[in-house]
C-alpha positions in Angstrom: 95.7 -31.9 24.7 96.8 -32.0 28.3 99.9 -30.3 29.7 102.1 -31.6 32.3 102.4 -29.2 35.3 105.6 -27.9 35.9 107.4 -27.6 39.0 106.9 -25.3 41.2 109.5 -22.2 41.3 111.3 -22.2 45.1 111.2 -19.4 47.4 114.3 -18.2 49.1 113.6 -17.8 52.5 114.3 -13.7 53.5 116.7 -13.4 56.4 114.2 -12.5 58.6 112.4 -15.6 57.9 115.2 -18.2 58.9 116.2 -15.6 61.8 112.2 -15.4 63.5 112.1 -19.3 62.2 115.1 -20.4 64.9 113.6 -18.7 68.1 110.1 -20.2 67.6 111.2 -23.8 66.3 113.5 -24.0 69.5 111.1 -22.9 71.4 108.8 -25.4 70.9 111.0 -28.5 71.0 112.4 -26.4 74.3 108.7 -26.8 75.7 108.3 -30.6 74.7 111.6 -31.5 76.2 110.6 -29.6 79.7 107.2 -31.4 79.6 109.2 -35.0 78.9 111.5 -34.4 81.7 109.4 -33.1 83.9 107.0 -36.5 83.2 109.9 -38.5 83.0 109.1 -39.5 79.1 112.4 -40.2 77.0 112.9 -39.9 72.9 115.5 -40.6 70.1 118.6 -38.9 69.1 120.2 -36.7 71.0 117.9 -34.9 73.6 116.7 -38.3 74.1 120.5 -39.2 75.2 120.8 -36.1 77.2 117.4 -37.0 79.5 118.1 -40.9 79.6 121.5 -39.3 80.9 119.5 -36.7 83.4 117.0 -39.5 84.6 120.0 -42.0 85.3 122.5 -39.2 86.7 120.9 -35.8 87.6 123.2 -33.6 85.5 121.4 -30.7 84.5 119.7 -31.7 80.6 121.0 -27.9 79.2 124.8 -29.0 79.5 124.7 -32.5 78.7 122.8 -31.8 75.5 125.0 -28.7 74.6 128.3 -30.9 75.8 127.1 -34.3 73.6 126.5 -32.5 70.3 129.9 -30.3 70.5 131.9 -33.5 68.2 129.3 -33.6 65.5 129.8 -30.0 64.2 132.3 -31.1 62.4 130.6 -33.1 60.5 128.2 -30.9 60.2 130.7 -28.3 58.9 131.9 -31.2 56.2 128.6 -32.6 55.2 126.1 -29.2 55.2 128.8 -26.4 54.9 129.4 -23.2 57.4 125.7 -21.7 57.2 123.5 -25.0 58.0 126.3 -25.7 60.9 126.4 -22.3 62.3 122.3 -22.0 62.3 122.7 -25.7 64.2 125.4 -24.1 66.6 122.8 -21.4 67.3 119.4 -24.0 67.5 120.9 -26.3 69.9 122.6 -23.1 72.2 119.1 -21.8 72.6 117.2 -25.1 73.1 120.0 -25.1 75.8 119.2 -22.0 76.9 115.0 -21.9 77.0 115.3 -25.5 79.1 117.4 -24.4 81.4 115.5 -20.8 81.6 111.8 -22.5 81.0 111.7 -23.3 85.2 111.1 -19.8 86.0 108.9 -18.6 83.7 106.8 -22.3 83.5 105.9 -23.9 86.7 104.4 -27.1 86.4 103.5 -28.7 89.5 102.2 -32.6 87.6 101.5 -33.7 84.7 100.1 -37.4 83.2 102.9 -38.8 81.4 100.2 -39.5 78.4 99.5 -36.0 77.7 103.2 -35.0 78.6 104.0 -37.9 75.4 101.2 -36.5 73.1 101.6 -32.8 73.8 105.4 -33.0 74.0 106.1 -34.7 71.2 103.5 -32.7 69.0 105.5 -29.1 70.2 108.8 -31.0 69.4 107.4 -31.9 66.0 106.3 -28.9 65.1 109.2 -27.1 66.5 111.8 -29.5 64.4 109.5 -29.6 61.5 109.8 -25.4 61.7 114.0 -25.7 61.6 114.3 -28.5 58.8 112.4 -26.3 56.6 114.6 -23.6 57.3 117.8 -26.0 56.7 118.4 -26.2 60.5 119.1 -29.2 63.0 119.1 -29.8 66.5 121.5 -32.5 66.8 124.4 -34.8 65.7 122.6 -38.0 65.3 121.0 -36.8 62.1 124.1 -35.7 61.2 126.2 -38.6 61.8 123.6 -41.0 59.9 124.0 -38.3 57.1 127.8 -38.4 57.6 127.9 -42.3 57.3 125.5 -42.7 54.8 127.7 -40.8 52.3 131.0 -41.9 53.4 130.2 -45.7 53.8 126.6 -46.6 51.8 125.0 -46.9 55.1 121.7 -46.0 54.9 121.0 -43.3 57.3 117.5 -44.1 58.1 119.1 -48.0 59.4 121.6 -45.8 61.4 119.4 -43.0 63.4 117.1 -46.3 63.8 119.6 -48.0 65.4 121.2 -45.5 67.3 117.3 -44.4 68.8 116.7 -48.3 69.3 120.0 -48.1 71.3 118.8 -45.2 73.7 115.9 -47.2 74.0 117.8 -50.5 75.3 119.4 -48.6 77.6 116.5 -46.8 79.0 115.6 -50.7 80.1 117.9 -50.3 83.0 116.9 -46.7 84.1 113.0 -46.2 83.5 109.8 -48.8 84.6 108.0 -49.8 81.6 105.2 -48.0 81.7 107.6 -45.0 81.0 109.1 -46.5 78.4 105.8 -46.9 76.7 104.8 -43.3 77.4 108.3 -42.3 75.4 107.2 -45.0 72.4 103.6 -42.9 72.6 105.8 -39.1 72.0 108.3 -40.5 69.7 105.8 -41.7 67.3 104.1 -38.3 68.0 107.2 -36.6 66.5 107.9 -38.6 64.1 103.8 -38.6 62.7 104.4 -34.9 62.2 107.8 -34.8 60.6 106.8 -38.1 58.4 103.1 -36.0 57.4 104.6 -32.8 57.0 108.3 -33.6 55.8 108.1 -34.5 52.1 109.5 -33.9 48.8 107.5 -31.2 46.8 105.3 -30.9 50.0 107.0 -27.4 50.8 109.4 -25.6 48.4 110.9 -22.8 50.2 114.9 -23.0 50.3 116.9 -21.3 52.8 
């Protein structure tokens, strides 16, 4: 007679775990946003805002994506409760931080915008995949579709789709075209990872 396997037991992160899990995810998304901006190669949410911002203005990417996630804490705070905001305070203060600080210890003189998409976008996956399973974001789009989702019935994937497309639009007026298609090449990059890697049962650790 056969059995039916049981779930799997979660394992609670240790505190060192979630704390070595923050520098090294940020890190890497911190090295994929450096190579997109230094190839001029845009993507979705938030740090996608902040460089369609830094392409179209100059501003320095570090504040403005800092200064544009400062409203959605509060979401954060009502939707995820004080631990996953506080460990999202702390994610997007050092992506802040290793972009602006990346310059002097990274010099790159060129780079082909493909490989600046593929290997960009594959650090950022990796590095956002690392802080999701650690119960950890980088941004208030994610949070705002969560927000919406609950409070209205809108589905949150329609909304981050929607506000990504958005970014996109407006991209139209600031980047050629063959940029733009270098940015479709890393955003499907990221989201490859995150969609391959990212799935119920697939990882059971809790934080």
């Amino acid at each position: 007679m056969s059995q039916i396997a049981s779930a799997p037991t979660p394992h609670k992160h240790h505190l060192y775990e979630d704390l070595l899990a923050l520098p090294l995810g940020t890190l890497m998304i911190s090295i994929g946003i450096v190579l997109f901006a230094k190839a001029t190669v845009l993507t979705g949410g938030v740090a996608g805002l902040a460089l369609l911002l830094q392409f179209a203005t100059g501003a320095d990417f570090s504040i403005l994506f800092f200064v544009i996630n400062l409203p959605f804490y509060w979401l954060a705070l009502r939707r995820m409760g004080w631990a996953f905001t506080l460990r999202t305070v702390a994610a997007v203060a050092l992506i802040s931080l290793f972009v602006w600080a990346t310059p002097a210890w990274l010099r790159i003189e060129a780079i082909a915008p493909l490989y600046a998409a593929c290997a960009g976008g594959a650090a950022m996956g990796l590095g956002l995949l690392a802080l999701a399973r650690h119960r950890t974001a980088i941004g208030g789009v994610n949070i705002l579709a969560l927000y919406l989702q609950e409070r209205h019935g809108i589905r949150a994937g329609w909304v981050q789709l929607g506000i990504d497309a958005a970014i996109f639009a407006a991209a139209l007026f600031v980047l050629p075209l063959d940029k733009l298609a270098m940015s479709a090449v890393g955003t499907i990059v990221i989201n490859a990872i995150l969609a391959m890697n990212h799935k119920p049962g697939r990882y059971t650790a809790i934080s």
